[in-house]
C-alpha positions as CSV (number, residue, x, y, z in Angstrom):
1,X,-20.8,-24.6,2.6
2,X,-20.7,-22.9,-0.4
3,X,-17.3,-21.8,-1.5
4,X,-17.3,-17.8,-2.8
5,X,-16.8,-17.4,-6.5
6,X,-13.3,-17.0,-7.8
7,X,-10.8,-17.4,-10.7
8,X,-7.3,-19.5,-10.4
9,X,-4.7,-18.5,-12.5
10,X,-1.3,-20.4,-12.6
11,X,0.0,-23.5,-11.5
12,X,3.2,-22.9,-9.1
13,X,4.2,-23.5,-5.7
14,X,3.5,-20.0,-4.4
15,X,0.1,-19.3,-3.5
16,X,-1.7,-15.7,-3.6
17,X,-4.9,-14.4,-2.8
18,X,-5.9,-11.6,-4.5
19,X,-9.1,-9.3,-4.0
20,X,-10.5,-6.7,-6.1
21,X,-11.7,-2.9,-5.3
22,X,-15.5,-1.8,-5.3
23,X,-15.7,-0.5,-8.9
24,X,-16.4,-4.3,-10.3
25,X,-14.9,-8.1,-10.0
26,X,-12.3,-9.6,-10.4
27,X,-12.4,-9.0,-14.3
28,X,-10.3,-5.5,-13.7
29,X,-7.1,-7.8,-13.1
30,X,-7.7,-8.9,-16.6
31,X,-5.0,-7.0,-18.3
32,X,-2.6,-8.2,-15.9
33,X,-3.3,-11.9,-16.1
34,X,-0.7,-12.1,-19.1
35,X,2.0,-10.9,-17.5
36,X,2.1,-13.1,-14.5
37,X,4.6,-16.1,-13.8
38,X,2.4,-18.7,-13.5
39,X,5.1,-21.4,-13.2
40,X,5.9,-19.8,-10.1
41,X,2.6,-18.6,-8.6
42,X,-0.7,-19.7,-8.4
43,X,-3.5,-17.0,-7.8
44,X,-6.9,-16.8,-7.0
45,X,-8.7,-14.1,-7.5
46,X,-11.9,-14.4,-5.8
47,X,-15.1,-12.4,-5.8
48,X,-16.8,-10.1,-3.2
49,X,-20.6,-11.7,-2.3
50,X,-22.6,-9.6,-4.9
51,X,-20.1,-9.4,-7.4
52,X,-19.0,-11.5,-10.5
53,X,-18.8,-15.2,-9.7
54,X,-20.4,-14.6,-6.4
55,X,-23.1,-12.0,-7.7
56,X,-25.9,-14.3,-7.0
57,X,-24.2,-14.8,-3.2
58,X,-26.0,-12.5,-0.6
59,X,-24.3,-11.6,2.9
60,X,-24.0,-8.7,5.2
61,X,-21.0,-6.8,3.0
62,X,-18.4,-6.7,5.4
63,X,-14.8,-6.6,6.2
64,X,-15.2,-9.6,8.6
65,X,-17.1,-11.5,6.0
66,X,-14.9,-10.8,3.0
67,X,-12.1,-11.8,4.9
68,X,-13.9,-15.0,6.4
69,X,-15.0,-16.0,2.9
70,X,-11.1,-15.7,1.9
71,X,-10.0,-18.0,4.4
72,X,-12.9,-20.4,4.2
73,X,-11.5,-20.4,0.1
74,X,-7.8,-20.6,1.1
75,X,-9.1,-23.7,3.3
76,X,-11.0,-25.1,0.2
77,X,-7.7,-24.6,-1.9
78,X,-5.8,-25.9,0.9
79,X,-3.7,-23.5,1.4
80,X,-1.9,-23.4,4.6
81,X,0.5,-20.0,3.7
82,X,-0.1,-17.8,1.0
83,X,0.3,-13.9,-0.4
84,X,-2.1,-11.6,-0.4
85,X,-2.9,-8.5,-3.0
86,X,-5.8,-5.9,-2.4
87,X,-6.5,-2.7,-4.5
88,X,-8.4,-0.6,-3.2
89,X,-11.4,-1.6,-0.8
90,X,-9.6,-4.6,-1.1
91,X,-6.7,-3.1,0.7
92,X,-8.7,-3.3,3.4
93,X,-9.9,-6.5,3.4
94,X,-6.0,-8.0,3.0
95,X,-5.1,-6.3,6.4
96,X,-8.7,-7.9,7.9
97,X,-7.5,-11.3,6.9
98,X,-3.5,-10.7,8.3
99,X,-5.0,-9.4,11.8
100,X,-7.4,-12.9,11.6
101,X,-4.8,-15.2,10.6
102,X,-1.4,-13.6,10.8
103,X,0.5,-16.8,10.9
104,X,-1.1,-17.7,7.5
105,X,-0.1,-14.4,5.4
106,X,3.6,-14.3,4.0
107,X,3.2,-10.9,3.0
108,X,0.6,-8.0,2.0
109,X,0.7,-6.4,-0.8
110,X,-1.8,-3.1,-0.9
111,X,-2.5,-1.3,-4.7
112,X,-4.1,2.0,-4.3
113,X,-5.3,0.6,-0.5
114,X,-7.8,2.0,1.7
115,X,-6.2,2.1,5.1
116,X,-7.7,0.3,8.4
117,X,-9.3,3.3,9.5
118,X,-11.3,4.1,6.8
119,X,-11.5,7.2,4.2
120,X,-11.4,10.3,5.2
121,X,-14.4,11.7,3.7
122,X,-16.0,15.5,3.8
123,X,-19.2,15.5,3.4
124,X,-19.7,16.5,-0.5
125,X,-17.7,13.6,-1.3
126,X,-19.6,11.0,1.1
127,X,-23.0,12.4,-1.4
128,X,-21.0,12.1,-4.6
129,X,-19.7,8.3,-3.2
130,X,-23.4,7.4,-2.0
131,X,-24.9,8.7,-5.1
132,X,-22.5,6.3,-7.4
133,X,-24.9,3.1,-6.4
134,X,-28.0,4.5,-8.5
135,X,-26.2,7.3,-10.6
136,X,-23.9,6.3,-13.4
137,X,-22.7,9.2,-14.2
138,X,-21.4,9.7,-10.4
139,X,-19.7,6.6,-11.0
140,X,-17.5,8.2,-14.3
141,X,-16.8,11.2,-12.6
142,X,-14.5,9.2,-9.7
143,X,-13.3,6.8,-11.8
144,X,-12.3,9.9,-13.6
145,X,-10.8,11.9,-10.6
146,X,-8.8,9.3,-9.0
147,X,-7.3,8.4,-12.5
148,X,-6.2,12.0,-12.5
149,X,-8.4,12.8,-14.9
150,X,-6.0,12.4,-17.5
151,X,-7.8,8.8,-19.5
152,X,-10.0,8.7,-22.3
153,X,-13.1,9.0,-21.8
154,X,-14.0,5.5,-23.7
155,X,-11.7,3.8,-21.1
156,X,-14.0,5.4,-18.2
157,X,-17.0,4.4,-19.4
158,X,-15.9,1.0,-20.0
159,X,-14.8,0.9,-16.5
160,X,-18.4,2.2,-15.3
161,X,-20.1,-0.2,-18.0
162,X,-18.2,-3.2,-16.0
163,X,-19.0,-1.5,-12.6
164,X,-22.7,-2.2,-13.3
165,X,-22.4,-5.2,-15.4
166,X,-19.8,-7.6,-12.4
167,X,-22.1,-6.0,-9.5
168,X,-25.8,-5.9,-7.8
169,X,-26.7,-2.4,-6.5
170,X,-27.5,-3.6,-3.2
171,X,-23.8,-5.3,-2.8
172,X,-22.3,-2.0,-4.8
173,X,-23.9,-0.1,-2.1
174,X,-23.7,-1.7,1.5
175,X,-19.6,-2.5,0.9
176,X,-19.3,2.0,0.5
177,X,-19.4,2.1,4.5
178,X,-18.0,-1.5,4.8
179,X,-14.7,0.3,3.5
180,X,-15.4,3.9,3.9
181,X,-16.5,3.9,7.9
182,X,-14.6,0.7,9.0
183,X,-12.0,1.6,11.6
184,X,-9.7,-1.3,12.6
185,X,-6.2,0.5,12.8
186,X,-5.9,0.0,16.4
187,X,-5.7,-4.1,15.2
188,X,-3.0,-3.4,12.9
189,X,-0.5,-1.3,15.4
190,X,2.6,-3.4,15.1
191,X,2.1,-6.2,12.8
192,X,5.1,-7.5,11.6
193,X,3.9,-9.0,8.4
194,X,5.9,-7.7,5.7
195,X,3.8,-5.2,3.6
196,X,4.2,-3.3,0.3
197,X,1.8,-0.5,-0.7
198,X,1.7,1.2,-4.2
199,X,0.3,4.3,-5.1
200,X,-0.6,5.5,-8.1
201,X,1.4,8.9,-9.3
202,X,-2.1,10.7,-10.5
203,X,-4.1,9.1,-7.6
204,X,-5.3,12.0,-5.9
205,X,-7.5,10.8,-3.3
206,X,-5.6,7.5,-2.2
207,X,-1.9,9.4,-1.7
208,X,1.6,8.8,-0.3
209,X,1.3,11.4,2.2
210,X,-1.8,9.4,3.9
211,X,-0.1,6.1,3.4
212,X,2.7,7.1,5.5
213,X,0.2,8.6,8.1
214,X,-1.9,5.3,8.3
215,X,0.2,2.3,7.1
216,X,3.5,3.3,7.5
217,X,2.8,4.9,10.7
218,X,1.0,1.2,12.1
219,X,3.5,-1.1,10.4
220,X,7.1,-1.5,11.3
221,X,7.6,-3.5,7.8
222,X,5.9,-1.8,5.7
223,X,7.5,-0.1,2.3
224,X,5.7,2.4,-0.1
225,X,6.3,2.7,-3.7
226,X,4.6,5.1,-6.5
227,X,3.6,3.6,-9.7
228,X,4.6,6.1,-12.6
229,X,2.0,6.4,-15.4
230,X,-0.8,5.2,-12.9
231,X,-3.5,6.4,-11.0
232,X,-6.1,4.3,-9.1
233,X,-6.1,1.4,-11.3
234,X,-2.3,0.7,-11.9
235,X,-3.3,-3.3,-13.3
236,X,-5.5,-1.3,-16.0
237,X,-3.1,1.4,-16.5
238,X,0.6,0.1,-16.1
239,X,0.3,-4.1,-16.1
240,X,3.4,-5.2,-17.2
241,X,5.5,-2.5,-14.8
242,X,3.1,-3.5,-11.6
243,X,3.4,-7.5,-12.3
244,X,7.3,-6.6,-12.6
245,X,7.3,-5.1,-9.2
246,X,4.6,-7.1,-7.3
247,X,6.1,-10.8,-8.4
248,X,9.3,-9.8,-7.7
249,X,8.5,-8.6,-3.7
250,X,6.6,-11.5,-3.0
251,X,9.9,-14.2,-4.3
252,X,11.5,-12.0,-1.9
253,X,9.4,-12.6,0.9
254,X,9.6,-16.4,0.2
């Protein structure tokens, strides 16, 4: 079987998974990378079928498959316990993976997450998030929004320039319900894999207040922190301060 595309960084005892959001691969972690202990940890950061190293990898887009494609890698790796990061969509996809192998997962950690259930969209922003696939300048005007729009507006085109470059349409497309419909809270009610969800401070969409009604509310180990200085992209706006915080949970957590 082919194994999905992906990017190891580090050479420690620790092992961590780590999945990226739907606005490009794994490339967004790239201003973090310096900043991690790699003596300590080793990470993998793998790629969504569609995008980056897997671009050329076509599937149904799904939460079941992303997370069956990340244990079929952790299996490759062989990797019996490991860590697991998701931003975004990928928040998502870490708590698919815990509820499929629970005994596996030493701990969650959820940047900017999208919770079990879904988004809660209205309907003018399901057209603006369904127009983003064809229209580019859809695409600069979330990035925008959930960064508080309060960024340059080089930065948010370089971040719409790598959306298009690291993804196919079709994949960019098909993951929007994948993560934006999905509903699998009811899976999550009382896990007791320890979890850590950040926020961004000038996140307005992806909030506090709806982390403690969806994670908070389903987890009974579950701690939320706000990332000052970030919005939805805290490993592109504040990377030293979030591989601070994020390395120092998961030694915790053994």
């Amino acid at each position: 079987m082919t194994v999905i595309g992906h990017e190891i960084v580090g050479q420690g005892p620790t092992k961590v998974m780590v999945l990226h959001g739907w606005f490009g691969d794994h490339t967004a972690f790239g201003p973090l990378m310096p900043y991690l202990d790699t003596e300590t940890f080793t990470y993998a950061f793998m790629d969504y079928r569609g995008y980056g190293k897997s671009r050329d990898m076509k599937g149904k887009y799904t939460m079941d498959e992303i997370a069956a494609d990340a244990l079929a890698l952790a299996d490759h790796l062989e990797w019996d316990g490991f860590h697991l990061i998701g931003h975004s969509m990928g928040g998502m996809a870490v708590q698919r993976i815990t509820a499929n192998a629970p005994k596996r997962v030493k701990s969650v950690i959820c940047l900017t997450p999208v919770p079990a259930n879904g988004f809660p969209f209205d309907d003018e922003g399901w057209a603006l998030f369904t127009g983003a696939a064809e229209d580019d300048g859809k695409r600069a005007g979330i990035i925008d929004f959930t960064t508080g729009s309060r960024l340059s507006k080089s930065w948010v085109q370089y971040m719409v320039k790598r959306s298009r470059e690291t993804t196919t349409q079709a994949a960019f497309a098909a993951y929007l319900p994948a993560w934006g419909k999905t509903d699998f809270m009811a899976e999550m009610q009382g896990r007791e894999t320890p979890f850590l969800v950040i926020v961004g401070q000038h996140d307005p969409a992806l909030t506090a207040a709806l982390m403690k009604t969806t994670y908070l509310k389903a987890l009974p180990d579950c701690r939320l922190e706000v990332m000052a200085n970030a919005g939805h992209y805290p490993m592109q706006e504040t990377p030293v301060a979030l591989a601070t915080r994020i390395e120092a949970f998961m030694r915790s957590k053994g």
